[in-house]
N, C-alpha and C positions, 0 to 999 in steps of 0.2 A: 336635584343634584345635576349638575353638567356634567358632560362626557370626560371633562378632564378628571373634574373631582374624580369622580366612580372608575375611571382609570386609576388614577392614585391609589383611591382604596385597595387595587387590588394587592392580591402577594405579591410579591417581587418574584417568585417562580412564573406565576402565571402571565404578569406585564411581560418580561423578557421573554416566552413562548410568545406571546404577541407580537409583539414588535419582532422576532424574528418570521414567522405566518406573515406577516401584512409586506416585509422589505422582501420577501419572496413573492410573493402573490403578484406586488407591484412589479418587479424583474420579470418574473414569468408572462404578464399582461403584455408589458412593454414590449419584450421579447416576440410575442405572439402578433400583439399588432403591428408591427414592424414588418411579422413575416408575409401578412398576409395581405400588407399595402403594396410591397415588393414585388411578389409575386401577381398582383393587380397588374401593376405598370409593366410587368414582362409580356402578360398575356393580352394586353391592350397594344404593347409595341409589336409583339409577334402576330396581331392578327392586322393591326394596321399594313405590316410589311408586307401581311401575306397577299392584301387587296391589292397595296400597289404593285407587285410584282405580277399580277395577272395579265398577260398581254389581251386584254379586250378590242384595244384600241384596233390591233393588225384584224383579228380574227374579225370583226364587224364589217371594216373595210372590205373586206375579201368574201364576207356570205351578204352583201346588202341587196345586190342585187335578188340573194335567192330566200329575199324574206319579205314578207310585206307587212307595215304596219298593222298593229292592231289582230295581226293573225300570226295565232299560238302551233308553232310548226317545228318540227325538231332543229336544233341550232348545233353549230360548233363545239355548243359548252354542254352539250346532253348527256357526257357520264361526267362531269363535275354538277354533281348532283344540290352539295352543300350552299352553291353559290345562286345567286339570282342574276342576272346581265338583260339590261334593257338598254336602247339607244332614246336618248330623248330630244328632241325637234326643236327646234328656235321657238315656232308656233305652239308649243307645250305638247306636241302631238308623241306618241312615243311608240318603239316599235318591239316590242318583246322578241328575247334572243334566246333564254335560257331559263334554266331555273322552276321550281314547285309553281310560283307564284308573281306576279310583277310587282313591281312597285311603285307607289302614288309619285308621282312627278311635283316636285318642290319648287320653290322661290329659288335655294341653289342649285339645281341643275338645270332651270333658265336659265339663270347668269351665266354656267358656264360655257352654254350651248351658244347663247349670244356673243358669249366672245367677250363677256363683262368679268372676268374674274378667270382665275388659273385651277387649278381641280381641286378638292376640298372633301375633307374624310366628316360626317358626323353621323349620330345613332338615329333613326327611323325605324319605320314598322311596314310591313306586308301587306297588301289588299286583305290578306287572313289575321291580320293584329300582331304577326309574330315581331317581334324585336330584332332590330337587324342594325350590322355594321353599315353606310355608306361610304364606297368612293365612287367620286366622280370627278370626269377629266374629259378635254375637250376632244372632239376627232372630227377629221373633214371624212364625208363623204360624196363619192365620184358616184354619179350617175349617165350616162354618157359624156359631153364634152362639158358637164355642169357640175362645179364643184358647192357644197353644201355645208356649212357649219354645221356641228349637232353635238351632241355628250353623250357616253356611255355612263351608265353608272352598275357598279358590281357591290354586290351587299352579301354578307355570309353574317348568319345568326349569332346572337348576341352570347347566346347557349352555351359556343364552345368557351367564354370567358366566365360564365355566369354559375354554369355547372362546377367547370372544377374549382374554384373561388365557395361556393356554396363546402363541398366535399370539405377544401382545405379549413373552413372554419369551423366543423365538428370536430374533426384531427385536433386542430388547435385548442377548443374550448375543453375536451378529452384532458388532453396533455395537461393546459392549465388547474384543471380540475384536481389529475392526479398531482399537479406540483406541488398546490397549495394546500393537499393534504397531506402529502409530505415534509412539504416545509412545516406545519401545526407539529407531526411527528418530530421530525427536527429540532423543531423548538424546545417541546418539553424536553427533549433529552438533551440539550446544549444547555439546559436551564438547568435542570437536574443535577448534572454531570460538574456543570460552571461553578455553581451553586455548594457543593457538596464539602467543600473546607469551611464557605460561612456555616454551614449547618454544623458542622462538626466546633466550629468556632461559636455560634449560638448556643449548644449543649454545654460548652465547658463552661463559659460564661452562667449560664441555671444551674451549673454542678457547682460552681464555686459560689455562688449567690446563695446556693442549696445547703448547703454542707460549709463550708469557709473552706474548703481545703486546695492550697496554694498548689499543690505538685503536681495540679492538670499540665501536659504538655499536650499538644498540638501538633500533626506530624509537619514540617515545614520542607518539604521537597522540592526543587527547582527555585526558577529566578522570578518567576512572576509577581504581580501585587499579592495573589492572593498568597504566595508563599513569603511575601516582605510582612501581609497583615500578620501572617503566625507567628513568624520570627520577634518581631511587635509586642505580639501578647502574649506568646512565652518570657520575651525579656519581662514585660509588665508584670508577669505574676511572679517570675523571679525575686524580683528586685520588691514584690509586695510580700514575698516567702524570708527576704531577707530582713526585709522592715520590722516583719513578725518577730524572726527569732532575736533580731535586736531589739528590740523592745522587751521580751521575755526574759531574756538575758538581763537589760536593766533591771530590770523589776526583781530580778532573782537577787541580783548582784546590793542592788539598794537595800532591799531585805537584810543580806547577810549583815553588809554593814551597820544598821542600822540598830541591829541586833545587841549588839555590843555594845555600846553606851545609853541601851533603855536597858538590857540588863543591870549594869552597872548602877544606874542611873534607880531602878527598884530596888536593888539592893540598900543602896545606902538611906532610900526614903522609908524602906521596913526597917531599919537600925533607930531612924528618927520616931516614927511612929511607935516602935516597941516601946522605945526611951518613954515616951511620953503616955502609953497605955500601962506600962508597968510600975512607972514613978521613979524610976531609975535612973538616975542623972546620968550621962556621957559624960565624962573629965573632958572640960574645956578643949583641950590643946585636939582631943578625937572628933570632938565635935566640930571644931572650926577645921580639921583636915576633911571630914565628910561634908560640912557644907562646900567647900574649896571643890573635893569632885566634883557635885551636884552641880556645883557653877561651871567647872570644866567640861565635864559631860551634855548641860544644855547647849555651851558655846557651838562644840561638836557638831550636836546636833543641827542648830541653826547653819553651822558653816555647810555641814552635808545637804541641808535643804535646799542651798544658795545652791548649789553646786547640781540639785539633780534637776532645780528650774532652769539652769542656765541651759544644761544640756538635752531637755528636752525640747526645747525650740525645735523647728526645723533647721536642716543646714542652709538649705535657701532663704530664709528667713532673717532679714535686717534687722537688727536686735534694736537698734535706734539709730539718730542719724547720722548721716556718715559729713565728715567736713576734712580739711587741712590741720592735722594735728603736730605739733608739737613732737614728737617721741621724745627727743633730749629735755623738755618738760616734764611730762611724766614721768620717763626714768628718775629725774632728783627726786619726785616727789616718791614715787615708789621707793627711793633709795631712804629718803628721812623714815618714810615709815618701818622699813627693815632694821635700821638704827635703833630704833626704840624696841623691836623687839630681840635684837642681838643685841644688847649693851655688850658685851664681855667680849664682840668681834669687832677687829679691824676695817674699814670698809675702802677699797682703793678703788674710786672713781675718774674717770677721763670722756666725759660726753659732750662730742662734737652737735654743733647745730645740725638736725636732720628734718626735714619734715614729712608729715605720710598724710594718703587719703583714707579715713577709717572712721571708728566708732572711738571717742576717745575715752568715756570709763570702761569699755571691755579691753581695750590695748593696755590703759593702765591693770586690770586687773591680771591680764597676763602676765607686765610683770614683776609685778606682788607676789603671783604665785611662784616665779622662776626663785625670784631674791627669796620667798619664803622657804623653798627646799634646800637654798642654798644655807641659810640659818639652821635651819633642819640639821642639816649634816656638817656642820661644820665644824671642829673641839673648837672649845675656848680659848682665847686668845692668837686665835687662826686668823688669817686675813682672807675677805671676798673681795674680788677684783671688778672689776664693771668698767665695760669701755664701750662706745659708739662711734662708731667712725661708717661714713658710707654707707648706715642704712643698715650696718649689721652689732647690731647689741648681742655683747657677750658678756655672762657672769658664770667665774669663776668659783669655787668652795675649793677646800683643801680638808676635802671629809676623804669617807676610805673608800670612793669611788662607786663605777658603776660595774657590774662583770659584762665582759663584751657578749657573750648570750644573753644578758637581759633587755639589751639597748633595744631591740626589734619591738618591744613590748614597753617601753616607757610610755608610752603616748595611749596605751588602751585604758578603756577606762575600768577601774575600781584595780585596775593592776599595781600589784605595788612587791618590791623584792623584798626578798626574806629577810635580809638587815633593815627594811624599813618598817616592818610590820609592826615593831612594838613600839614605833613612834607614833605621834599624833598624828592625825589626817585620814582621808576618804580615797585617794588614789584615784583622785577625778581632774587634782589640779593641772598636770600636763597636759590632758585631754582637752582642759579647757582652753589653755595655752596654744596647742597647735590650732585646732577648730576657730581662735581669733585669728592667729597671726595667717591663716589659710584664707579667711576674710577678708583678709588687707591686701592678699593675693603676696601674701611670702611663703616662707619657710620656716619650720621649729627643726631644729635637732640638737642631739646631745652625743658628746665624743668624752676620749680623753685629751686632756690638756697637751698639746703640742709641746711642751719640754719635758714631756713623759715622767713631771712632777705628781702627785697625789692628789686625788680629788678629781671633780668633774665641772666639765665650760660647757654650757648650754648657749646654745647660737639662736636666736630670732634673727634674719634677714626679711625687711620689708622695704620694696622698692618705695624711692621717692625721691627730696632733692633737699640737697643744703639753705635753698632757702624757698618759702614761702611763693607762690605765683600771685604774681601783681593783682595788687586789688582784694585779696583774701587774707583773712587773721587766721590766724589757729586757732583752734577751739580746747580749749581747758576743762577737763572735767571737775565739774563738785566736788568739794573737800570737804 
C-alpha cells in the first residue's frame, strides 16, 4: 500500500492531527533553521570586523625593530591573548609577533606581502592544528633608510563562532522537539474539538438509521459550515418528519374514505348472495337499484384510485410530457364532457385563444374536475359560466356557495365541507387541480363571485400567450 493510500485509510481525527504535527514541525524547522543561518552570518561578520579593526599594521611597524624573525619574544599583542599576529616576508620568511602559536605562511600572504593582491580574510589552521580566522593586509617596514614590503596577518580561532553556533543548535533542536510535540498535542485537540458536531452529526444519523426516529435535532450554533451542515440536516429530517406524517396522514385519510363504498359496496353483494343462497327472489325494480349501487360504488372506487395514483407521485416529478398546449382546447373539450353529465344545466362559455407550457391530459384533467364541482353543486336548471381570457379561466356555479372559513381548506386533500359530504366524491379533486395548475407554474383559487350573486368562481391562472411560438403545435390530449 502507498503512503497516500494508508494516509487515506486513516480517521479523519487522526489525518487532521497530522497534518496539523507536520505544518507545525515544518514552521518550527524553518523557523529554527533560519535562526541559526542568521546568527551564523552575524558571528562570522562580527569576528571578520573584529580582525580588521585590529591595528597590527602601526603596532609592527613600531616593535620591528625590537623583534627578530623566527624569535618567539614577548610582542605588543602579549595580553591579547585570543589572537595570533605574525609578520610575513616577501621571501616567505616570517617573524612571530604574538599569540599561543604561529601560523604556516600561505600562497595568500605571499601575494599580499609581494604587493600582488590587497588584504584578504580566509579560514586556516595553527602550527598546533587549531582552526583559525585569517586576515591579512599589507605593511611597509622601515629599517634604517630601507624601506621593505611585507604582510601582517592576525587570526583569532574559529571557536569563538563554532562554540556558540554549536550551543545555539541544541537550544534549537530542544525547542523544535518541544514544538512538535506540541503541535501532535495541538492537533488532537483542534481534531477533537473541530470534529465534535460531525460526531454528534454521525450519532444522529446511526440514531435515525437505528431507530427511524425523525425528531433527532442537532445543536446548530454560530455561522460556520459546520453549523450551515446542522442547520442542513435538521431542515433534512424535518422535511423527512413531514414526509412521514404526510404520508400517514394519506394512508389514514384513503382508508377512511375508502371505507365507505366497500362498506356499501358488501352490503349490497350479502343482499345478492342471501337472495341467491336462500332462493328468494329480489323484486326486480330492488334488485336493478342494488345492482345500479354496486356499479356506482365500484365507479367511486376506481375514481378514488385514479386520484390516490395521481397524488402519490412526487411533486418534482413530471407526470409526462410537457409541450405548448392549447388550454382554450381543452377547456371545450372539458366543457362537452361536463354537458353530458349536467344535461339539466345551462352552460355559458366565452374561451379566448390561450396557449400554455404543460402536461396536457393532467391540465385537461384539472379542468374536468373544476367543471365536475361546478355540476356538483349546481340546482337544475342553473347556469355555469366559463370564460378565458388572458391566461385566467374562470368557472362559475350558482350552488349555495363556499363559507369564507372553509376557503383556507379547499385545496387539502380528502377535505371536503359539511354540505358536501353526502355528495359523490373523494375530496382529492382540488388537490389535484392546484398541484397541476402549480406545475404549469400558475395559480388555483376559489372566491366568491364579484357581483356578490350565489354560488362560487374558481380561478385557474396559468401564464402563457394568445398564440402558439413559431414552429410549435399544441399538443392535444387523447379522447
Amino acid at each position: 500500500m502507498s503512503p497516500t493510500a494508508r494516509f487515506r485509510a486513516l480517521p479523519l481525527r487522526s489525518r487532521l492531527a497530522l497534518l496539523v504535527t507536520v505544518a507545525v514541525a515544518l514552521a518550527v524547522a524553518a523557523v529554527a533553521c533560519i535562526s541559526w543561518f542568521m546568527v551564523r552570518t552575524q558571528l562570522n561578520d562580527q569576528l571578520n570586523s573584529s580582525l580588521r579593526s585590529t591595528n597590527a599594521r602601526a603596532q609592527a611597524s613600531q616593535t620591528l625593530n625590537q623583534i627578530r624573525c623566527q624569535d618567539k619574544v614577548p610582542g605588543p599583542f602579549e595580553n591579547n591573548l585570543s589572537a595570533q599576529v605574525q609578520i610575513v616576508l616577501p621571501t616567505g620568511g616570517r617573524c612571530w609577533v604574538d599569540g599561543k602559536n604561529s601560523l604556516p605562511v600561505t600562497d595568500y600572504d605571499l601575494e599580499v606581502a609581494k604587493g600582488l593582491r590587497g588584504p584578504i580574510l580566509y579560514d586556516g589552521k595553527t602550527t598546533d592544528g587549531t582552526s583559525v580566522r585569517v586576515y591579512t593586509q599589507p605593511v611597509d617596514l622601515t629599517s634604517g633608510p630601507n624601506v621593505q614590503n611585507a604582510a601582517i596577518s592576525v587570526a583569532k580561532p574559529l571557536s569563538d563562532i563554532t562554540e556558540p553556533l554549536s550551543t545555539l543548535a541544541w537550544v534549537l533542536l530542544f525547542v523544535c522537539g518541544v514544538g512538535i510535540l506540541g503541535a501532535g498535542v495541538a492537533g488532537l485537540w483542534v481534531a477533537r474539538t473541530g470534529l465534535r458536531p460531525v460526531d454528534e452529526l454521525t450519532g444522529a444519523v446511526e440514531h435515525i438509521a437505528r431507530t427511524e426516529d425523525l425528531t433527532v435535532r442537532i445543536p446548530d450554533e454560530g455561522d460556520d459550515e459546520i453549523a450551515r451542515l446542522s442547520r442542513s440536516f435538521n431542515s433534512m429530517t424535518a422535511a423527512l418528519a413531514s414526509s412521514q406524517e404526510r404520508q400517514a396522514q394519506l394512508i389514514a385519510d384513503a382508508g377512511h374514505e375508502l371505507r365507505t363504498p366497500l362498506t356499501s359496496l358488501r352490503t349490497n353483494i350479502e343482499l345478492l348472495a342471501r337472495s341467491e343462497e336462500t332462493g328468494r327472489a329480489i323484486p326486480p325494480e330492488d334488485r336493478k337499484e342494488l345492482l345500479a349501487s354496486v356499479k356506482a360504488q365500484m365507479t367511486e372506487l376506481a375514481s378514488l384510485i385514479g386520484d390516490l395514483q395521481e397524488l402519490s407521485r412526487p411533486d418534482a416529478a413530471t407526470p409526462g410530457p410537457l409541450g405548448v398546449v392549447a388550454l382554450h382546447e381543452i377547456a371545450g373539450t372539458a366543457l362537452s364532457r361536463a354537458r353530458l353529465r349536467g344535461p339539466e344545466l345551462e352552460f355559458d362559455s366565452d374561451l379566448a385563444p390561450w396557449y400554455v407550457r404543460g402536461e396536457a391530459a393532467a391540465l385537461e384533467r384539472a379542468v374536468v374536475n373544476v367543471l365536475d364541482n361546478a355540476v356538483k353543486f349546481s340546482p337544475p336548471g342553473s347556469t355555469v359560466t366559463v370564460s378565458l381570457r388572458a391566461g385566467e379561466l374562470s368557472v362559475r356555479d350558482r350552488g349555495p356557495g363556499i363559507p369564507a372559513d372553509d376557503l383556507p381548506h379547499v385545496f387539502e386533500r380528502f377535505w371536503r365541507s359539511p354540505s358536501a359530504r353526502a355528495l359523490p366524491g373523494s375530496g382529492l379533486g382540488l388537490s389535484i387541480v392546484a398541484r397541476t395548475v402549480q406545475r404549469a407554474g400558475g395559480t388555483a383559487a376559489l372566491r366568491a363571485p364579484a357581483d356578490g350573486g350565489p354560488g362560487t368562481e374558481a380561478v385557474l391562472s396559468i401564464p402563457g400567450a394568445p398564440a402558439p411560438p413559431p414552429g410549435q403545435a399544441s399538443v392535444v390530449p387523447d379522447q
